[in-house]
C-alpha positions as CSV (number, residue, x, y, z in Angstrom):
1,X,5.8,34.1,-24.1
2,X,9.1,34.7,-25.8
3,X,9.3,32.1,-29.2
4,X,12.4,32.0,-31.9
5,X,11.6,31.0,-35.4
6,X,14.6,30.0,-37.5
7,X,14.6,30.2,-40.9
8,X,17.3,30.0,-44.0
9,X,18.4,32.8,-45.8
10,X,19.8,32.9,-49.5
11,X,21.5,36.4,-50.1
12,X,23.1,37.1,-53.2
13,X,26.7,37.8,-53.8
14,X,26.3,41.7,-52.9
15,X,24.3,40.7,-49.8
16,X,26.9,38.1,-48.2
17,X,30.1,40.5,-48.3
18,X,27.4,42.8,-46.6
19,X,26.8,40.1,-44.1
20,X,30.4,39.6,-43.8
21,X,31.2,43.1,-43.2
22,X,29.0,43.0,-40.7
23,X,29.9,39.7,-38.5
24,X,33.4,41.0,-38.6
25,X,32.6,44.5,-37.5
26,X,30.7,43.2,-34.4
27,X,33.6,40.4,-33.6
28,X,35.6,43.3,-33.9
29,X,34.0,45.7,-30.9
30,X,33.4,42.2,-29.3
31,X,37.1,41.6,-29.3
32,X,38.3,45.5,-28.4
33,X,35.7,45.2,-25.3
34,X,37.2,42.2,-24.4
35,X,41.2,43.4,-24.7
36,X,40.1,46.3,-22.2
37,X,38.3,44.2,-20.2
38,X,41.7,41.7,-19.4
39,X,43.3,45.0,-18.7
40,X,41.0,46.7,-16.8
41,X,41.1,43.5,-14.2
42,X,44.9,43.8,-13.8
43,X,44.5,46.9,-12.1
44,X,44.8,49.1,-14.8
45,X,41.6,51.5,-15.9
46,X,41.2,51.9,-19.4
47,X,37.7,53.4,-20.6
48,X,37.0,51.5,-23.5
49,X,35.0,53.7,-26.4
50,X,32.0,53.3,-27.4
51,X,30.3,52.2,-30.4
52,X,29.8,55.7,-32.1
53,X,33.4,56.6,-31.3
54,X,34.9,53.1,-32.6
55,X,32.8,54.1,-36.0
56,X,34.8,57.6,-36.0
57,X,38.1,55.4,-35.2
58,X,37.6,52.4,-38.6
59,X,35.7,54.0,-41.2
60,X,35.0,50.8,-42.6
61,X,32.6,50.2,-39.6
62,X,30.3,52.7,-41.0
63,X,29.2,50.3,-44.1
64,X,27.3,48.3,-41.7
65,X,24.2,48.6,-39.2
66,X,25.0,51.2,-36.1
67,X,22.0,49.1,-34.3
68,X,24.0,45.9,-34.7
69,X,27.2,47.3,-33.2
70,X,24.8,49.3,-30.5
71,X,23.2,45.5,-29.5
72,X,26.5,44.0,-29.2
73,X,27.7,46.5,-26.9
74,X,25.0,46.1,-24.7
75,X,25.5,42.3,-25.1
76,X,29.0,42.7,-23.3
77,X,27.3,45.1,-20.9
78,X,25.1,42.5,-19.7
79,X,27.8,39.9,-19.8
80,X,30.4,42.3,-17.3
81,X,27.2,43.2,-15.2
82,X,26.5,38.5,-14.5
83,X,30.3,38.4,-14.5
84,X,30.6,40.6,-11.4
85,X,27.0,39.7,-9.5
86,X,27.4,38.6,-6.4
87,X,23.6,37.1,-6.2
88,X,24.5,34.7,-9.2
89,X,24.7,31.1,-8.2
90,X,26.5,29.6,-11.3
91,X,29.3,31.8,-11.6
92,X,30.3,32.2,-15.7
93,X,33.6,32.5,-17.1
94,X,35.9,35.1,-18.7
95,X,35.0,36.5,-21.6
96,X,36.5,34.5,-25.5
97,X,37.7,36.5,-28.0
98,X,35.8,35.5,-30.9
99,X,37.5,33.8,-34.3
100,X,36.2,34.6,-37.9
101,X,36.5,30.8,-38.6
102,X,33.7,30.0,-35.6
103,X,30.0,30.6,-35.8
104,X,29.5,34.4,-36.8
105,X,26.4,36.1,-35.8
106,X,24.8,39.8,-35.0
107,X,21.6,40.5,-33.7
108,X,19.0,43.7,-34.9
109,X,16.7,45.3,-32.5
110,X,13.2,45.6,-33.2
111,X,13.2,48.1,-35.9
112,X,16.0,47.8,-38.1
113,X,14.1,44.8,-39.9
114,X,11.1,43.4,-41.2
115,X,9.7,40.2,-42.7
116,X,7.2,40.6,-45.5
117,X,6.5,37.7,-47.7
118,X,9.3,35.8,-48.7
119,X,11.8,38.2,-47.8
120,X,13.4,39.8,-44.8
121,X,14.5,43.1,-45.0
122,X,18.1,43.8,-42.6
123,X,19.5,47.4,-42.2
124,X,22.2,48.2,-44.8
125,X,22.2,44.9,-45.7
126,X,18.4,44.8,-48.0
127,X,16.4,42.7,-48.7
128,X,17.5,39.1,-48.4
129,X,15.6,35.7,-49.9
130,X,14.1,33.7,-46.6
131,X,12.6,30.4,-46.5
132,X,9.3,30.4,-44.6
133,X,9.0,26.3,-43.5
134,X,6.6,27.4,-40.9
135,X,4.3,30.5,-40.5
136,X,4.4,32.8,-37.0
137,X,1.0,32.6,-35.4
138,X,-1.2,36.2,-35.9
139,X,-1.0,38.4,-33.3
140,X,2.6,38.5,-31.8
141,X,4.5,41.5,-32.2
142,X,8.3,40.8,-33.6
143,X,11.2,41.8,-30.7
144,X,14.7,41.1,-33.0
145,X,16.3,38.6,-35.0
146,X,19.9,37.5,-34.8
147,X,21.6,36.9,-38.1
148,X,24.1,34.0,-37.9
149,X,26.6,31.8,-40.6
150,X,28.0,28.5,-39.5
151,X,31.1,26.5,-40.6
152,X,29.2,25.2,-43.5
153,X,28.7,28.5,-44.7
154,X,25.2,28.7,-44.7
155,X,23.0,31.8,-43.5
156,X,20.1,31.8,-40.9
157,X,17.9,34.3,-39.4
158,X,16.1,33.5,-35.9
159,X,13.1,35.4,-35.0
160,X,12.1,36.0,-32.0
161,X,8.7,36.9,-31.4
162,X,6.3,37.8,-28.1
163,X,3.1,35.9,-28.7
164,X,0.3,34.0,-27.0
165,X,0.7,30.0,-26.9
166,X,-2.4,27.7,-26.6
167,X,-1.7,24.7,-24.2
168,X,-1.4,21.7,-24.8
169,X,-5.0,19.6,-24.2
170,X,-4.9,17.3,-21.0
171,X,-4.7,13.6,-21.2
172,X,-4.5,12.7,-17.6
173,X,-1.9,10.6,-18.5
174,X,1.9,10.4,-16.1
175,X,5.1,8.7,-17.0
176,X,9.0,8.2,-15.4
177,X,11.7,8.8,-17.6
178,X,14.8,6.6,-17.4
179,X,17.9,7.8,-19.8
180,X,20.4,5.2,-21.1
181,X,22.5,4.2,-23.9
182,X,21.5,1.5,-25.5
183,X,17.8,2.3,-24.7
184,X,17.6,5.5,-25.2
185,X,14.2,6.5,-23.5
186,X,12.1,3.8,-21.1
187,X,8.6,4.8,-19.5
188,X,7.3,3.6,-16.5
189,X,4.3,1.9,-18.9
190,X,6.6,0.1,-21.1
191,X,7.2,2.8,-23.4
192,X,11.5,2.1,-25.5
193,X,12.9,4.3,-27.4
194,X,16.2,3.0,-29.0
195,X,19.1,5.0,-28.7
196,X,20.2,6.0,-32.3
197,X,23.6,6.5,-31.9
198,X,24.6,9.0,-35.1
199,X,27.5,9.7,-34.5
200,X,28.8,6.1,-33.6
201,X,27.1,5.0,-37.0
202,X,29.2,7.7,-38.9
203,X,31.9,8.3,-37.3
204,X,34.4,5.6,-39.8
205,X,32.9,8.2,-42.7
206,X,33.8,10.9,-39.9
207,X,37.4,9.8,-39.7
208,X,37.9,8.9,-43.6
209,X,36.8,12.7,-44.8
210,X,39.1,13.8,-41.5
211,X,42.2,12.0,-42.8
212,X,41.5,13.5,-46.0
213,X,41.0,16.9,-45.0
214,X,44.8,16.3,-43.1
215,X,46.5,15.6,-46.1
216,X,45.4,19.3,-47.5
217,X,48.6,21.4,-47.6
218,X,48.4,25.3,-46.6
219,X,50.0,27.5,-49.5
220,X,52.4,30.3,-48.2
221,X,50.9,34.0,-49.1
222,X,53.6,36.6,-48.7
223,X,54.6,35.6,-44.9
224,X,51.5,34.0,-43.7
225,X,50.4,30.5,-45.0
226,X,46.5,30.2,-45.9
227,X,44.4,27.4,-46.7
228,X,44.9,26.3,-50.6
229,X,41.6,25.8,-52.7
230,X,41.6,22.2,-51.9
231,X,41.9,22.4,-48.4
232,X,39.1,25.0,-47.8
233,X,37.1,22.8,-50.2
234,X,38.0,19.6,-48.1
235,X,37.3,21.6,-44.7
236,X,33.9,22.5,-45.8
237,X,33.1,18.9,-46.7
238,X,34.2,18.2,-43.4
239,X,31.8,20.7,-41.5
240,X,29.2,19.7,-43.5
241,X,29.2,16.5,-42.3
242,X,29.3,17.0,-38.6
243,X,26.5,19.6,-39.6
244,X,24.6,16.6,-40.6
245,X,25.1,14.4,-37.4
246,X,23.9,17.6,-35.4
247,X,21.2,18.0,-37.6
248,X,19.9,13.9,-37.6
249,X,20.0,14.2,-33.5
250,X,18.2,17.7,-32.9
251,X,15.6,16.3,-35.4
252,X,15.1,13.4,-33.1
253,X,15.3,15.3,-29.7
254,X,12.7,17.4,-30.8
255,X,10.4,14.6,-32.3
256,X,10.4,12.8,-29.1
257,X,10.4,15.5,-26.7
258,X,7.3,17.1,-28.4
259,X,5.8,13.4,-28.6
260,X,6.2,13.2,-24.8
261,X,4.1,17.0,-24.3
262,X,1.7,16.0,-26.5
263,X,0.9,12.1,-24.7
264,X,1.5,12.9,-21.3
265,X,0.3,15.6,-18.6
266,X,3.4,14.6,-15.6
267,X,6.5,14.1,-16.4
268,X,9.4,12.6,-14.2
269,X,12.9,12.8,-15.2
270,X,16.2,12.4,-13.4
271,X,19.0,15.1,-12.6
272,X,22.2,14.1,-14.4
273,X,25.7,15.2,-13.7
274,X,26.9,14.6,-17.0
275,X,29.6,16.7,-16.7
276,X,30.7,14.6,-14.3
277,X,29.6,11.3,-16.6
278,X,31.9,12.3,-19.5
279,X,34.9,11.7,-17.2
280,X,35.2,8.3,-17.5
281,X,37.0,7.4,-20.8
282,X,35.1,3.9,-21.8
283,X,31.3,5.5,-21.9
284,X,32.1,9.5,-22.7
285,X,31.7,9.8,-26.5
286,X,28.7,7.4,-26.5
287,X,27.0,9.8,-23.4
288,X,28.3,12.6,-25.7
289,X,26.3,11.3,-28.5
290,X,22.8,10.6,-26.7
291,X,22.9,14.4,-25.6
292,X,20.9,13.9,-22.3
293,X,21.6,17.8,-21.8
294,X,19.7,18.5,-24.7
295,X,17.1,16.2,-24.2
296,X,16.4,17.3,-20.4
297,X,16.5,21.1,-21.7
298,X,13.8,21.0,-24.5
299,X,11.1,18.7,-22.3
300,X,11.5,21.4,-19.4
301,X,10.6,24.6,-22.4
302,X,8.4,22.8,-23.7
303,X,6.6,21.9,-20.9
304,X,6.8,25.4,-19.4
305,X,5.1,26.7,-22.9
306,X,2.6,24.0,-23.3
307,X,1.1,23.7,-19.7
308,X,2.6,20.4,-19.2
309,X,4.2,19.5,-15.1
310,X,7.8,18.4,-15.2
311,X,9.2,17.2,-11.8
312,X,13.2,16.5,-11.5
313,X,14.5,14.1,-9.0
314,X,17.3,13.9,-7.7
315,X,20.9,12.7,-9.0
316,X,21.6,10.9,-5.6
317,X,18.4,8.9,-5.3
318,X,19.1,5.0,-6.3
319,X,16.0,4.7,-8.5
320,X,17.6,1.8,-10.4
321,X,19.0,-0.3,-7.2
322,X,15.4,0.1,-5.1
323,X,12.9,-2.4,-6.0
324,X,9.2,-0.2,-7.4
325,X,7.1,-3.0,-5.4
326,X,8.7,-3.1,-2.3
327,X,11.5,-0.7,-2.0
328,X,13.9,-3.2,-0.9
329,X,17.7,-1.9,-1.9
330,X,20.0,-4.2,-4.0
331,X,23.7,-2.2,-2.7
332,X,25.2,-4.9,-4.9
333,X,23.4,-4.0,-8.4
334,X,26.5,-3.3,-10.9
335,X,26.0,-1.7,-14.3
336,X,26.1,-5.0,-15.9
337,X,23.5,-6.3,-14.6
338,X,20.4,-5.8,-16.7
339,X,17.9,-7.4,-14.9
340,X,16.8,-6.4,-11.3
341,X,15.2,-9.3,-9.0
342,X,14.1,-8.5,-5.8
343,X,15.2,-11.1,-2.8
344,X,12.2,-10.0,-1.1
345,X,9.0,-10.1,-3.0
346,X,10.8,-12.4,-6.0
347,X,9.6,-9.1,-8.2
348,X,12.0,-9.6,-11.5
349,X,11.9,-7.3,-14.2
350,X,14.3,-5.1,-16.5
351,X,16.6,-2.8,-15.1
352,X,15.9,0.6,-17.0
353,X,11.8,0.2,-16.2
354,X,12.1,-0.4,-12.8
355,X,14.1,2.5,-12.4
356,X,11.7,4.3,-14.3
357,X,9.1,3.2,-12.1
358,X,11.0,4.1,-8.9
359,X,11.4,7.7,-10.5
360,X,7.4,8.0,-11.3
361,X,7.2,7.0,-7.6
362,X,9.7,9.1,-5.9
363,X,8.4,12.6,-8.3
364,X,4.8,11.8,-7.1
365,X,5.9,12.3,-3.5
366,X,8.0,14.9,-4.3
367,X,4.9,17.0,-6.4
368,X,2.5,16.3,-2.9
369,X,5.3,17.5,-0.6
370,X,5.3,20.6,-2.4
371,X,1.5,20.8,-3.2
372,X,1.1,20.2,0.9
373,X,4.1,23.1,1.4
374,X,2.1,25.5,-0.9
375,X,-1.0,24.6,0.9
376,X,0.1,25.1,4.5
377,X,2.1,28.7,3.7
378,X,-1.6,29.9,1.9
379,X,-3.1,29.5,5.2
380,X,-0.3,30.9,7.6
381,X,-0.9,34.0,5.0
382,X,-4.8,34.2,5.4
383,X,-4.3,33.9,8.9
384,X,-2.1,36.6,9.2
385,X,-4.6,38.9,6.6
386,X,-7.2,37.8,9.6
């Protein structure tokens, strides 16, 4: 399988005006492609040029790697070829123009790089310090690495490598997943996880460096006005800061999602809208925050990689209003109420575990209705071999 490894880089002075050479060069084909693009689909037919002939056109584009200027182009290749399927169920926008102040990044081809030791070696660029916090298996054969800077001005290299990956040793073990806020995992065996709520706990720090930062004036340069020293000093303070809120919740989606691999061989989640969620106003930032996306995203990799069996169920199914015992529906269960007590067989218990429950329940059936599907269409086939 297909695994990225993502590492820190340290270049020196010479080496990050290369790399800044370089993410500008490729935002700037990225950005021509995109111009002839909006024109091409107003019914005018402009062939754009190509990355050789854009290297003729700015001289300065020949300072950096032609193999990360060729990858980009193929990038927007790939991106008008989805744009205009017709087989594509989740149709994708049109294409951004990209800004320098945004996350920057170029990708190399296998070829145009290597990693030897403590240092990775990038075409025209050299060879840059890397920070190896974890090694790449033996045996797996390197495909490229994409080259990125964030708003905190720090440099990363993600490698992405083709290699074997052992599964995960069985446990026999099955759980239901119920997402919420102020719990932020609960299993159908008792199993809480509190939600941490990062942002929430930083946000007054947040909003303090924020009103600073606002206060910064811009200093007028000829007839454009640029950030003074203070303000770009007072802007990176600010990114580095929501860098560390990112940072704090990855870390713990990945500690309990890897957690849940490791301890359990079924998993059950539920389908969330959240798109949808994040429209009402009062629960939005704190849904925001907990990152279910994320969270749902990582367990269903993870579980793909590591031999683990992830069933989804879905959005519409009232796993928290049905009672796990005796599936008698509550229609009258509001989001306040945290307890759910069934009129029927008197079964009380809290709100998040019986729905957690129902979900274990309602993936079960749904994992034999498809084992029984599989089943049946393996016989029609032998039958028709006989």
């Amino acid at each position: 399988m297909l695994k990225a490894y993502k590492y820190r880089i340290e270049p020196n002075k010479k080496q990050e005006s290369l790399l800044l050479q370089t993410f500008g060069c490729v935002r700037k084909l990225w950005n021509y492609n995109v111009e002839i693009f909006n024109k091409n689909t107003l019914d005018k037919h402009e062939k754009p040029m190509n990355s050789t002939q854009l290297r003729r056109e700015f001289v300065y584009m020949k300072n950096v790697s032609s193999a990360a200027l060729q990858q980009k182009e193929r990038d927007f290749t790939q991106f008008k070829s989805s744009y205009f399927s017709k087989t594509r169920k989740n149709k994708i926008g049109r294409p951004k123009f990209k800004c320098k102040d945004d996350t920057q990044s170029f990708r190399l081809p296998n070829g145009p790089f290597y990693i030897k030791g403590n240092l990775i070696h990038l075409d025209k660029i050299g060879k840059v310090k890397i920070t190896i916090d974890r090694e790449i298996p033996k045996d797996y054969r390197l495909m490229s690495v994409t080259v990125s800077k964030n708003k905190s001005n720090q440099f990363f290299a993600s490698v992405l490598v083709e290699q074997e990956i052992t599964y995960k040793p069985k446990t026999g073990k099955q759980i239901g997943i119920d997402v919420g806020l102020t719990t932020f995992v609960t299993g159908s065996d008792d199993l809480k996880i509190e939600n941490p709520r990062y942002f929430r706990n930083n946000q007054a720090k947040l909003a303090k460096i924020q009103r600073r930062f606002s206060r910064k004036k811009k200093v007028l340069v000829g007839d454009n006005k640029v950030d003074s020293v203070r303000r770009k000093k007072s802007k990176l303070k600010v990114s580095r800061n929501y860098l560390k809120v990112v940072n704090q919740r990855k870390d713990f989606l990945h500690k309990i999602t890897t957690k849940l691999v490791n301890d359990y061989d079924f998993i059950s989640i539920e389908t969330l809208n959240v798109s949808g969620m994040v429209k009402d106003q009062k629960h939005s930032k704190s849904i925001l925050d907990a990152s279910w996306s994320e969270f749902s995203r990582q367990l269903e990799y993870k579980c793909l990689w590591y031999g683990k069996q992830l069933i989804k169920v879905d959005q519409w199914f009232a796993s928290s209003k049905i009672c796990n015992q005796c599936g008698w529906k509550n229609k009258e269960l509001n989001l306040e109420d945290r307890v759910f007590t069934c009129r029927v067989c008197l079964n009380s218990l809290d709100r998040d575990l019986n729905a957690s429950k129902n979900i274990l329940k309602e993936a079960l059936s749904v994992d034999n209705a498809i084992r029984t599907q599989t089943c049946h269409e393996t016989g029609m086939k032998r039958l028709k071999v006989r």
